[in-house]
Structures are given as C-alpha cells and as structure tokens.
N, C-alpha and C positions, 0 to 999 in steps of 0.2 A: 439468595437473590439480592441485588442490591436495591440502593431505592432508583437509580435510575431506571434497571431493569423494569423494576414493578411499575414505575412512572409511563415507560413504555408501553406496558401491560394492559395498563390504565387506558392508555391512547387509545388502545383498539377497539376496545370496550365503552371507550367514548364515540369513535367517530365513523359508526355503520352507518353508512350514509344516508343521503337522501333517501333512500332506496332499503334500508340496514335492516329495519327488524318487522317487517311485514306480519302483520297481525296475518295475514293473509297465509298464514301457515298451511293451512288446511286446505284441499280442494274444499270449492266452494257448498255449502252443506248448511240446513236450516237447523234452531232450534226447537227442542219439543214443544218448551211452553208461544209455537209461534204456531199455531194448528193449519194456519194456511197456506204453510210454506211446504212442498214436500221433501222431503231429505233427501240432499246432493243434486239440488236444481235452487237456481236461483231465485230471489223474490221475482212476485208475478209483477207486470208491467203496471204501474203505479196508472191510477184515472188520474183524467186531468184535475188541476186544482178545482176547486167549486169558489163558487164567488161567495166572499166574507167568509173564507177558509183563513189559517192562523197566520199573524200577524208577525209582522220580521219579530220583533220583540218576543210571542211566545217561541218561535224557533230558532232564537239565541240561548232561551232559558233550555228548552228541551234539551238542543247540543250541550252546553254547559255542565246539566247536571247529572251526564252520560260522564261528562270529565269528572267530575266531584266524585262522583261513584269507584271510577276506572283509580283514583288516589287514595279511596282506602283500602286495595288489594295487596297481596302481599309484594308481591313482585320480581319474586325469586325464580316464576316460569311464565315468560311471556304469553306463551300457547295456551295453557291454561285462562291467564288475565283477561287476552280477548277474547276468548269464550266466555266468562262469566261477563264480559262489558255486554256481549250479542243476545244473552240468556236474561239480564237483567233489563235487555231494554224494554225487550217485549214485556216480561212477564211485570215490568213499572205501570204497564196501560200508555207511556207515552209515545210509543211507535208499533205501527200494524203488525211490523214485520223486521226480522234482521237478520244477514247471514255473512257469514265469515267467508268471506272470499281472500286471495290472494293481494295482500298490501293492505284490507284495508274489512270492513266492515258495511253490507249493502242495507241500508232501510227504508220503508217507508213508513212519513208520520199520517196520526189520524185523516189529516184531508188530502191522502194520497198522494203528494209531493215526496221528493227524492231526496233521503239523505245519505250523504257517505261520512265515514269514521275514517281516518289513515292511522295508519298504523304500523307505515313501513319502516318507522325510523328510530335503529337501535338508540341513538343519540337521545329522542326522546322519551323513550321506554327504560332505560337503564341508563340513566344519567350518571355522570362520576365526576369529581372534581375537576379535573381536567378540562372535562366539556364544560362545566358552568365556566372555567374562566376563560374559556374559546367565545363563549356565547357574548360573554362581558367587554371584550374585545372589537366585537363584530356591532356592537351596538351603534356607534356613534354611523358606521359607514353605512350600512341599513337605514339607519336614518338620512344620510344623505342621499343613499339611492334612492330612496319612498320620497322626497323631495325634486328629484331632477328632474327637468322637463326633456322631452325626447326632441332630438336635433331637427332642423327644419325639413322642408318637402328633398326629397333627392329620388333618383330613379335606382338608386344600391342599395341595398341597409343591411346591416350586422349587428345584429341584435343580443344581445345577454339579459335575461330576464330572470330573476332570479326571487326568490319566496324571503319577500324581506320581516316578514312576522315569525320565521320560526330562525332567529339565530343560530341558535344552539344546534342545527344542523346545516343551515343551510350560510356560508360563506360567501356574505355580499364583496367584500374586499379581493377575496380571488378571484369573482366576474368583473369587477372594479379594473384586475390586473391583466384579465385576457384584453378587456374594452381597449386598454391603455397601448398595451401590446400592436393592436390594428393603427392607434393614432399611432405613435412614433415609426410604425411602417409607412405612413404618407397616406391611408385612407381619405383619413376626410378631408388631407390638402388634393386629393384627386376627385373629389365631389361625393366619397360615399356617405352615408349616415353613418358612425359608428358609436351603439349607444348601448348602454346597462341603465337598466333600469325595474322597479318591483313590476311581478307577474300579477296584475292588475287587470280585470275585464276592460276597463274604460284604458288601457294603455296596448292591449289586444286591438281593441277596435281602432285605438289611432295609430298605431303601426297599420293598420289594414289603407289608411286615407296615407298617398302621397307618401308611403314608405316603402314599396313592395322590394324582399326578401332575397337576400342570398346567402342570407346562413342566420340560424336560429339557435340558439340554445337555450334551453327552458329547465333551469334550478331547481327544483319544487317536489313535494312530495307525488309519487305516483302511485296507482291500486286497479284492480280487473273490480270494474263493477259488474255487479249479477242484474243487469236488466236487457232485457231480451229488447230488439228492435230498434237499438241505438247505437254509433257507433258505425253503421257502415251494413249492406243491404243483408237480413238474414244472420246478423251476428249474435250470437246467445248470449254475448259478454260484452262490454266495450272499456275503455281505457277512459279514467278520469284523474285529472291533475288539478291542484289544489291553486289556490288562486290568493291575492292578497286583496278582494273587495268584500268589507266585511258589509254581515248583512242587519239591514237596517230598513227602513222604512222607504228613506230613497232609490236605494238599491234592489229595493224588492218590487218597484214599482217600476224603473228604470230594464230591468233583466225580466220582466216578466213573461214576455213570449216565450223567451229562450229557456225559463222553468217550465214554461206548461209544456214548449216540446220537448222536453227533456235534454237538452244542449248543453243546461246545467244543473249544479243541483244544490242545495247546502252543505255544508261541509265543515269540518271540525278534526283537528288532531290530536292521538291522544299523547302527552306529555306526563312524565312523573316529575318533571323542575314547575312546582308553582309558586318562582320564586318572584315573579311577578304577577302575580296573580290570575284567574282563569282568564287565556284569552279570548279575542272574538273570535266569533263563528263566520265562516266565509264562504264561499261560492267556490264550488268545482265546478271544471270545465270538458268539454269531450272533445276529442279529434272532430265533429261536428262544426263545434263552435269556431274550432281554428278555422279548416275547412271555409264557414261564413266569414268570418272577420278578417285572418288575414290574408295580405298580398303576396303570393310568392310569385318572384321573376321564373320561367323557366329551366328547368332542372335545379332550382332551389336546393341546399342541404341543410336536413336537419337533425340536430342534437339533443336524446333527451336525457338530461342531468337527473333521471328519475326512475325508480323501480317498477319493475315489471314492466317498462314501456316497450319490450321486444318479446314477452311472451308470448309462446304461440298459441295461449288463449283468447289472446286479441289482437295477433301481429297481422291476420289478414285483413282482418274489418279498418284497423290503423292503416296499416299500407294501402287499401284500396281510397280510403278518402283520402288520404292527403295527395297520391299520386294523382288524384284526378281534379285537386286542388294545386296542380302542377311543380310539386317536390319530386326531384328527382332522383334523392340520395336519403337515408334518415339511417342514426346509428341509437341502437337502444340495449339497455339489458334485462336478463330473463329473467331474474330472480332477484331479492334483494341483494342491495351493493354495501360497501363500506363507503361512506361519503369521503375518506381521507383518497381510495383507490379509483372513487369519481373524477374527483379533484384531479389527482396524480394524474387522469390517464387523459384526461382532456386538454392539461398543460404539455404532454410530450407529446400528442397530436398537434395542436396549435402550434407549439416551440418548431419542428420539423417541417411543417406548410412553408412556416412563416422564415425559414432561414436561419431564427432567432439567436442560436448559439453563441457561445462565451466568446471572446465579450458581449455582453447583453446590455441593449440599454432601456428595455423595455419592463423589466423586471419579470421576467418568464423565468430568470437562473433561478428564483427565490420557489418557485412552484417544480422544474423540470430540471433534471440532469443535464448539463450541456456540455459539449464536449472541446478538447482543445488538442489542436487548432480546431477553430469555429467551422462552420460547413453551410452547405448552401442550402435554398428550398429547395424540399422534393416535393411530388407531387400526393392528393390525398390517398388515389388506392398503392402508392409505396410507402405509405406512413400507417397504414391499418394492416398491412401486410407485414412489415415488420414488428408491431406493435402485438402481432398474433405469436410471435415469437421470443421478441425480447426481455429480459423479465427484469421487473419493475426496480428501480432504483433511482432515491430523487433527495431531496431536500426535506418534503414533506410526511416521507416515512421513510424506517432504517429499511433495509434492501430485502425484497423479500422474493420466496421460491415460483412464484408464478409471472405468466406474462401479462401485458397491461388490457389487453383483454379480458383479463381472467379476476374475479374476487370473490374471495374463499378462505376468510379467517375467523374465527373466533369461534366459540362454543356454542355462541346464541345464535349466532345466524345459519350455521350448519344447521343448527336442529328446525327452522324457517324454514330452507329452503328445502331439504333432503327428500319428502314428500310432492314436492312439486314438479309440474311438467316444466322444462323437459326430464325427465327421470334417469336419465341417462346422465345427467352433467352432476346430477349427486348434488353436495350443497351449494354447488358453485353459478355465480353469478354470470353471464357471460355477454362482453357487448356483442350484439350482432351487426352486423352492417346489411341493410336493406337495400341493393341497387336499383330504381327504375329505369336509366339509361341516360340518367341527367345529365351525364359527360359528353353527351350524343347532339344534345339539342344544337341548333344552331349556332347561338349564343351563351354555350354554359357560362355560371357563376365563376368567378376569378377562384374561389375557394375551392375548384377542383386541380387548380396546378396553378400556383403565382407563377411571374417570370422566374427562369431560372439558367444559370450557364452553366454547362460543362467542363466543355471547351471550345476553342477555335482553331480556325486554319485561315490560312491569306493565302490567295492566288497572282501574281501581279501580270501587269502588262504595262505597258509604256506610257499608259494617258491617266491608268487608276489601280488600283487594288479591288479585288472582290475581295470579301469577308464574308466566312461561312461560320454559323453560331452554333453549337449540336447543345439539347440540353432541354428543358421542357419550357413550354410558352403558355399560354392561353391561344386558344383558336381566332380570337378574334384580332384583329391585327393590329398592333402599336407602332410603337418607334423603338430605335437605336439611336446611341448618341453614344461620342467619344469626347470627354473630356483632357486635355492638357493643359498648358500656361498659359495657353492665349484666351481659351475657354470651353465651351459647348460646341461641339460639331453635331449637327443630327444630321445622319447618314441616310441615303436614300437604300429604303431598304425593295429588293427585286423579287423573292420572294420569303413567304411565310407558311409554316406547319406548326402541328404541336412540338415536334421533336428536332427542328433546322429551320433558320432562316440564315438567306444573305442578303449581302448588304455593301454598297460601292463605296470603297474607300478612298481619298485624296490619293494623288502618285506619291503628293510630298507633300511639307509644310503644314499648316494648322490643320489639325484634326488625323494628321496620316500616323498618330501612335495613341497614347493614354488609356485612359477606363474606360473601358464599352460596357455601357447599360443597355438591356430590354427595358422597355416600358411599355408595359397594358396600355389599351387604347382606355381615354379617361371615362370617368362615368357622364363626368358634360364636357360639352365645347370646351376652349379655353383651359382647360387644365392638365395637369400633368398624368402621366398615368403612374401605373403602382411599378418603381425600379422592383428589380432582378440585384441579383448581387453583381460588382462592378469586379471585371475580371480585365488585369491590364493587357494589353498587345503590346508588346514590350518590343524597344529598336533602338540598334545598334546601327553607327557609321565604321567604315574603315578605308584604310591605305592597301590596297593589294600590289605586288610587282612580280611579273612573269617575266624569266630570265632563259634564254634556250643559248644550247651551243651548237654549232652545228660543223662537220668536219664532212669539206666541198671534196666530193671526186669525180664528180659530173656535174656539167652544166651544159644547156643545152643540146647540142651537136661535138662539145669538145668534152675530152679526160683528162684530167690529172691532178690539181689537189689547192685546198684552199683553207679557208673558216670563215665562218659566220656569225652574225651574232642579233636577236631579237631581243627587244626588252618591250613590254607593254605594261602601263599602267591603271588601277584601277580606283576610282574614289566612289565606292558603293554606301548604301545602306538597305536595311535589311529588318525585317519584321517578324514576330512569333511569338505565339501564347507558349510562355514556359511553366505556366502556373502549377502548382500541385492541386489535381485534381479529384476530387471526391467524389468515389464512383456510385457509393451508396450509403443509404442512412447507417452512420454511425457505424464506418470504413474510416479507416486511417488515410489522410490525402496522399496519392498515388503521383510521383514525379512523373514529368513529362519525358520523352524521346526527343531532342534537340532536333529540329531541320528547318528549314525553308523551301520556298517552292521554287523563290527568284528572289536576284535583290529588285528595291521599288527602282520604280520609272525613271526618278531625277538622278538613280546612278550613272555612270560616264563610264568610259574607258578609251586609250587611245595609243596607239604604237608610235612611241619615242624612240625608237631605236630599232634600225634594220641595215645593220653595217654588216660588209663582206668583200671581201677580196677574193679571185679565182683568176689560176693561169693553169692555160693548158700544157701538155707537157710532149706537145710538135716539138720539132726541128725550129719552126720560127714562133716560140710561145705567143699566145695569144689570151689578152687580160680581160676579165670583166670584174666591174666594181658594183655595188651598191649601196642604196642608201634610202633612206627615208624621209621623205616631202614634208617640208616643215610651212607654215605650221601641221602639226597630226592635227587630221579631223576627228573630230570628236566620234565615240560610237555610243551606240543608244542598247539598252537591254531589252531581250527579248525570248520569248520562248521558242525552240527550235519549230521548222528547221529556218537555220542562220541564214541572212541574206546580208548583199554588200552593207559597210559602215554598223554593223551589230556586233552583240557579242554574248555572251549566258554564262551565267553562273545559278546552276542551280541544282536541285535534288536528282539523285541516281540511285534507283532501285538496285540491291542484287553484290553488293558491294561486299569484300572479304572484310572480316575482323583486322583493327577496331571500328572499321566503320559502320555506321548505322548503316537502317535499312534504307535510310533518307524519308520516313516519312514519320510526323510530329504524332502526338498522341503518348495518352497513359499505358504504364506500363507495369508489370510486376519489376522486372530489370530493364530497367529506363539505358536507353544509352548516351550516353552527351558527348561521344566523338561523332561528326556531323563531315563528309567529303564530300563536297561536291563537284559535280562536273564542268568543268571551264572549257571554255572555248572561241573564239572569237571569228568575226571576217572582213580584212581590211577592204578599205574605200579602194573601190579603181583610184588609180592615180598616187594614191600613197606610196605607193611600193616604187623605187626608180633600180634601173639597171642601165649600164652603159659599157659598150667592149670596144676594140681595136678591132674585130673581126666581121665590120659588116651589120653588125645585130646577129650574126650565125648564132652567137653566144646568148644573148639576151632576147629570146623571140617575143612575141608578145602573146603567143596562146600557151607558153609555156608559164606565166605569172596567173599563180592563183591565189595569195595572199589570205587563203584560211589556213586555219590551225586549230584543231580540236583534240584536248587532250585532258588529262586528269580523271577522276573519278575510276570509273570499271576499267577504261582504260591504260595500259602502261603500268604497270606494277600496283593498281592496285590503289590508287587514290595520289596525284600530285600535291595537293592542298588539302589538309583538314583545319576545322574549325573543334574545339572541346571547350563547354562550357560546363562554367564552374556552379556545379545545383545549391548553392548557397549563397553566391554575390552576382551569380548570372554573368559573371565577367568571362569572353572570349578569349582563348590562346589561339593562334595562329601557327600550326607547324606546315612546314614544306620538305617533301620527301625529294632526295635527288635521282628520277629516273632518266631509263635511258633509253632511246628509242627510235625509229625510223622516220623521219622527215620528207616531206618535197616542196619545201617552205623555199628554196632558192634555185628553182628551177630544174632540179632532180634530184634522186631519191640519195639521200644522204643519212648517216650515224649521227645521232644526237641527243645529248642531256639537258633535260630544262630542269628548275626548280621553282617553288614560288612560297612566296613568304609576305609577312606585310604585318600590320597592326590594326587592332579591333578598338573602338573607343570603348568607353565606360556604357553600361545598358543605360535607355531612357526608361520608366517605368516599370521595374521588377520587380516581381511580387513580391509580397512581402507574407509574413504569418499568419495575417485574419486575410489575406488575397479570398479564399473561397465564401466567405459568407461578405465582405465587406459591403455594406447599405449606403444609399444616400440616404441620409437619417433628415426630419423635422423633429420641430420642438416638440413633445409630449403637453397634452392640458396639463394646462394647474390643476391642482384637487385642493 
C-alpha cells in the first residue's frame, strides 16, 4: 500500500461524520448496576429539578469527569468504550441512571435533570492524524463563525448553523462555503438573510425574532434520547442535538424553564483528542425547543447535518412537531454518517438547486463535482431523485461505490450501525427525505425550485412577439428581462406556472433579442429577485429575393404565347433560442432543432418586379403588357391566412428530408436544415395590365396578385435556411422548382427560385449559455 493509499485510509477513519460513530450502537438498554432502569426500556421520565438542586458548576464537573474516565479506556472497540462510560456512570453515584441509546448516552443526575453523552462521532472517538490537522485548520473559522453577528430583520432567511466547539468533526468553513454560495447568487442583494453562524440557544431564539425560515441547516452532533413524553405527543424517544451554549451559571438560569420542561437538557461529547483540554459542557436541544423558538415561513425546508435525525425511532414524533411548526420538507439520516459523505452530499444538493456548476464562482467546485459545460438549476425533488442514484464522486473524497444518499464505509461504523433500525439497511446510513407538502403551500420557499430555463419559443405578429419560457420557476410570480447594448428590457409578462411562462416581446429595436432572465418575485419592495440562468434569444437579419418565370399561353379571353416575369424582395429578421439544452441533472447539453414561427413585425417585403409581355395568336394578334406600380408598397408580415399588402415566411409542419419538421426544440438528432413556407399577396393596385383588345385581355376579376409557394409545396421546400450548431451562422440555399401559376391572369408553366443572404447572429450561445448567472460581489471574509 502506499503512503498515499494508507493517507486515504486514514481519511476515512478520520472523518465519520457528524453523525459517524454513534455510541448508540445498541438498541436502547439499561445498565445492571443502574437497578431502576429496566433492560431495553429507556430511563424513566426525570422529576422536575428541585429548587437548590446542582449548580451549573457541579454539572460541568459531573460531564467532565464522565470525559476523563471515557480517556482512559482502551479504545480499540467503540461498543464496548460506551458501555463501560454507561456502566461506570451509575455505578460512580454521580448520575441516577444511564442508558445506551442510539448516537448517544441517556442520563439522569441526582436531582433528576437530563443529561445526554454524544457519541455519534467517529472523528471524535477514533481520532487520527489527519483529523487533528483538519480540526487545526478549522480553528481560526469557528472562531469567526462563534463571533458573527446574524444579518438584520428580513422576511427570508437561510440559515447554516453549525457546532463551532467540536472542530475536529464539524467543518465551520464548508457552511462558511454553502453561506457564500447563496451571496454571490444575489440572495441578500434580493433582501434575503443569508447567514452561518454557531448552533447556539441564544442565536436559535434570535433567528426565531424578525428571521422566519426557508431553509435550515443544522451541523451538530445528533442522538435518540430515551425519555418518554418529549419530543412530540406519545413518543417513547425523541431526538436531541448538541448545541454550542456552554453551561454556566447564566445560562442555567437564563434556559431554566426549558430544562425543567425538558426542551433541553445538558450535554457533553465524548472525544479521544484532549488535545486542548476537556471541553465545556453544553446544552442539548429537542425538535420542541426548535418548534418554540424558531420561525418558519411556510412550507419551510429542513436539513439535518446530524445523526440519527431520520430514524424511525424518532422520525414521527420529529416530523409531527416540526410540521405543525409549519416545515414542510426535512431531509435527515438513519443511522450514523461519515461527516466527509455529509459534507459531500449537501454540496451536490446545493451545487444542482443553485445552477452552480463549472465555472463556479462561488466555491461549491471546491466541495461538489461540477460538470462541463456548466448546467442549469433544477429543481429540489429532481436533485434528491437523482442524488438516490448517482454515486458519489467529488473533490472531497476519491469516487466511491455508493449513491449520495447512501453512507456505508469503514469497519467502525458498520459495526454501529448493523444492529440498528431500520435493520434492513444493514450498516448503512441513509438520507431520507420527509415530505409534508411544502411545495403545495401558497407561497413555497424559493429553495424548492430557483428560476430556471429550459428553453424558449417566439410567436410573432406585426405590433410584438410573444415569448414562451418552458423550464421550472417558483409559483409566486416575478419578472423577465431581456438585456442587449442599449440595456434592460423588462418584458411584461401575461402569464405564469411553475413549468411556462410568457411574456410580450418588442416587434423590433431595444429589447427584441439578448438574455432573457426569470427573476423571483423579491423578498421586499424595491429589490431585485433571485435571476434564473440567462438564456440568449438569438436574431438574425437578411436579404431574401424571390425570382418566378413564367411561360404565357392564356391570358384572359385570348391564346397563344408569351413570358413573365416576378421578382419580390425581402429585408426580414428573425428570432430563436438555439441554445444547447440540458434536459437533466448531469445530461450532456442537447442541440436544439433550428426553426422559427415568423420573421418579427419590422420585416418588409415588396414586389419590384412584374414584367410580361402576351400576344394572342388571332389573325389580328392582339397584345397585353405588364408591369408593376412603382413605388411597391410596402408588405407587412403576418401569420396566415394572407390578406391584401402581407406576406409570411414561416414554419411548415410535415416537410420531406432535409427539412426539419419546422418546429424548435431539444433533440436526440437535432436538425438545422430549417424550410420554410413563403408566400405573399400583392396590394390592389400594384399589379398594372394594359391590352390593345378592349380590356378583353386584361379583365380586372381575372388579377389576383397572390402567390403562395415554397415549403410542402412544389418539390418539396423552395428556400431553406441550415444553420451552423457551432458559429450559429445561417446559409441560405434556393431550390429551382417548377410549377403551375395564375399569377398573370391564367393558368400558366412556371419556375421560381429564391435565394438571398443571412447576417451574422446577434447573441449566440456560447459554452457556459446553460447555467450563465447575473453574478454580485460575494462578502469579504
């Protein structure tokens, strides 16, 4: 093995996470020398404290010297260690009662007060090089984070909370890196709070004033405490997480309701690094306490960075408080985790919400595998869906056989978990995803689906463009904006879903092409909302010229033989999302199918030319000429059916190879030959005829001055458009058909062609096209 291998080795064995090596081995089961405990039932419900019961002081020493004991065991079998820590507390006389439950250690001390032992954390039970200089690392930021003050009042907040006294598992700098993540996505330039900061009772309580919640995530040690009637109505067990308010005289006087009703309790970890010496003792917390203190918006989500917080020894009592604490989403796992596969699985959640991928400016590449070309946000139940399947591969550990759902390494933690419920999952950890329906509420959290695009389509008419969006939104309804050279268009949008909105485009001129953003409706007045990734509507101008020939053997009332000849021209332009499209998380981006529906409104067209000669072929020939009324009036574009001075150039369903099917959209075999159907129908008056014979020759109900052709019709497409999937640049070919006319007054043999020139495209995609952000500055740190 080399030494990198074994360095490897080392890693994993260092970094069982938050969650890693659960004392809580054991279904929960009392010791003998603890007489009033019964075997395989939890301690009995602690009485309340008595007045001039022990003092924060003696219940710093009591935890303490449960540590000092827990450091001279051997430490070569976890299962064993915390059993003799459970076995030794009782039979010390310093605690009534202690039982090994799952993560953690459940006691009561002599004056009936609650304490818990953690225990879930490989990191700190089996320490190894490695982790001491992870832990040595993490110091300075810990301390920055136990310093910050939490952002002002806001009606949003995004919270990272993280257990800044146990380094050595718990990674203040990667909640540091999600926090960061939210700023340079524009949160808090949109009004939301976005804060990390220590899991602290007093920063509990003031998240709860003027913060209320749309996404939580809580870093910290987690354990199934064994006390009956806490936790949630009828629950044998309940769920307590470790807190960074050490206990003290202020503190114990400050939290003392919340200990007599059990909401918290004492608290202490055990640790083999006393390399800073024993730490303080602190305050665990219950789904209760959350529950009272904090504010969740409804359909809130939340994350818990901590073991056993999905088992289903406490996942009902957990789920029924906090839903009726108005959470509407919470993801947890069953069994101990590995803190490096915590880490990992919450940076490819995050990274996939949030659109994040390479190029990153957020620092998520440093925590999540991101992919190239970059990709867009998808929304949260298609990022836990795939996350159920795709297996783990990142920055932060070498690639390994399971999905990010899933953690289940090492020798220690198998033997933790393999005993425990669910029994079925064997030693493996497993996040669960808890739905209450928080997707449902009126108003959900932005953190169930950011802006996001797919793709687009453009409809036109002659006064504007409609713009249809497919692609995920939030329900509550934003804006759209198109930026170009002149600047910001915000589009008036007609309507809004999670899955399509549209929105009225300019015919022409500023704002009728560039980047179109979604943007969230803001969290206050005045502000911006959260952009979507900016996907361009890309437009091209061109020269079209339609050429016909036509060979006279009837006109009117006379026979015999002549030529013709039409020319029209055309100065169009023309709109369409050709982007490569990313159909799904971590799919290679999918070319588009070239088409348009119409060119825009400010295109023209106009009949330059309607020259013809005809002589009949009597005894006394008789002549009729033609010609075309100058100036040509101009014609306006329109979608069929044609009326006088119009004309259309637009998509045709149904068309033979090469042509597409005429409609835009991702494709497995994309096509970028594009025909479409031309046609046009001149002004009364434009068209002149004039004979020697009376008008016999020239009637006036014999001038009809349309002409529809190209596309399905006549061989099969007159005009195609192919554009190039890598510079977007248009060619222009013209097929020479041949066909039947009654363009000059009867039905005559005729071949048009039509050709022309496409300009250079205005805004074509480019390579980061699918995730590209409108970025602000990230804080300083």
């Amino acid at each position: 093995m080399s030494k990198f291998q074994m360095f490897l080795l080392l890693a994993v064995f260092a970094a069982v996470a938050a969650c890693s090596n659960s004392a809580s081995v054991l279904i929960p089961r009392a010791h003998p020398t603890a007489p009033s405990v019964k075997p395989g039932t939890p301690s009995p419900v602690p009485t309340a404290i008595p007045s001039g019961g022990q003092s924060a002081a003696q219940v710093s020493a009591t935890l303490q010297s449960t540590e000092s004991f827990y450091l001279t065991l051997p430490h070569t079998n976890p299962v064993a260690d915390i059993n003799a820590v459970a076995s030794q507390m009782v039979s010390s006389g310093a605690y009534k009662s202690a039982t090994v439950t799952p993560g953690g250690i459940t006691a009561t001390l002599p004056d009936g007060s609650l304490a818990v032992i953690f225990t879930d954390s490989l990191e700190d039970l089996g320490l190894t090089n490695s982790a001491n200089s992870q832990r040595a690392a993490n110091q300075s930021e810990a301390q920055r984070v136990r310093a910050a003050s939490l952002s002002g009042p806001t009606s949003h907040e995004i919270a990272f909370l993280t257990l800044t006294s146990d380094t050595n598992t718990f990674q203040s700098k990667t909640d540091g890196a999600y926090e960061q993540a939210f700023v340079a996505d524009g949160f808090t330039a949109a009004g939301y709070g976005v804060d990390v900061a220590s899991i602290s009772l007093d920063n509990i309580v003031a998240l709860g004033n003027q913060h209320p919640i749309d996404f939580l995530n809580l870093s910290t040690h987690g354990m199934v405490a064994g006390t009956p009637g806490t936790g949630g109505a009828g629950a044998p067990f309940t769920f307590m997480l470790d807190s960074d308010t050490p206990v003290n005289a202020a503190t114990k006087m400050q939290y003392q309701s919340d200990l007599t009703a059990h909401n918290i309790a004492y608290a202490y970890y055990l640790t083999t690094d006393n390399g800073l010496g024993l730490v303080s003792a602190t305050y665990a917390f219950t789904p209760a306490f959350m529950a009272e203190n904090f504010h969740f918006n409804p359909g809130a989500v939340i994350n818990f960075g901590s073991c056993w917080s999905a088992n289903p020894t406490i996942l009902p009592a957990l789920s029924a408080t906090l839903q009726a604490a108005g959470v509407g989403r919470m993801y947890g796992w069953t069994k101990s985790t590995v803190a490096v596969d915590y880490y990992e699985t919450l940076a490819f959640l995050l990274d996939r919400i949030l659109g994040e991928q390479n190029p990153s400016v957020t620092g998520l590449a440093t925590y999540a595998t991101q992919r190239v070309p970059v990709q867009r946000p998808f929304p949260l139940d298609d990022t836990y869906t795939t996350m159920q399947t795709e297996q783990r591969m990142g920055p932060i550990y070498f690639n390994q056989a399971e999905p990010y759902t899933v953690s289940n390494k090492g020798p220690t933690i198998q033997a933790i978990n393999v005993n425990q419920p669910p029994l079925a999952d064997g030693p493996a950890s497993i996040l669960i995803q808890t739905d209450f329906g928080g997707e449902n509420v009126a108003n959900p959290p932005i953190i169930y689906s950011f802006p996001s695009i797919a793709q687009m389509q453009t409809t036109e008419s002659a006064t504007s463009g409609t713009l249809t969006i497919m692609g995920h939104f939030p329900l509550a309804q934003g804006t759209v904006q198109i930026v170009d050279g002149s600047g910001t268009t915000m589009l008036t949008v007609t309507s809004w879903n999670a899955v399509q909105i549209t929105a009225t485009l300019p015919a022409s001129g500023n704002g009728s092409a560039g980047l179109v953003t979604v943007l969230s409706a803001p969290a206050a007045d005045g502000l911006p909302g959260i952009p979507s990734n900016a996907v361009p509507l890309t437009q091209w101008t061109g020269n079209l010229t339609y050429n016909e020939s036509d060979t006279l053997t009837s006109v009117g009332s006379g026979s015999g033989s002549g030529q013709g000849t039409i020319v029209a021209q055309y100065n169009i332009a023309f709109r369409s999302d050709v982007h490569p499209v990313v159909p799904s998380i971590d799919t290679s981006p999918q070319p588009q199918s070239f088409a348009f529906s119409n060119v825009e409104g400010n295109s023209t067209g106009a009949l330059t030319a309607y020259n013809g000669t005809f002589v009949t072929n009597d005894k006394d020939p008789k002549t009729a000429t033609f010609s075309a009324a100058s100036p040509a009036p101009v014609w306006q574009p329109v979608l069929p059916p044609l009326h006088a001075g119009t004309f259309e150039i637009r998509a045709f369903g149904g068309q033979s190879a090469p042509c597409g099917a005429g409609i835009s959209g991702p494709s497995a075999t994309p096509n970028d030959v594009f025909c479409p159907i031309t046609g046009f129908f001149a002004t009364p008056g434009s068209i002149q005829c004039v004979d020697d014979d009376s008008g016999n020759l020239c009637t006036p109900d014999e001038i009809s001055g349309i002409s529809s052709y190209g596309g399905p019709f006549d061989a099969g497409g007159i005009l195609s458009f192919t554009l190039n999937p890598t510079t977007y640049a248009i060619t222009v070919a013209g097929t020479n058909v041949s066909f039947t006319s009654d363009q000059f007054y009867g039905i005559t043999a005729a071949t048009a062609t039509m050709g022309g020139t496409v300009s250079a495209p205005s805004f074509p995609p480019s390579e980061t096209t699918p995730a590209l952000r409108r970025r602000v500055a990230a804080r300083a740190r």
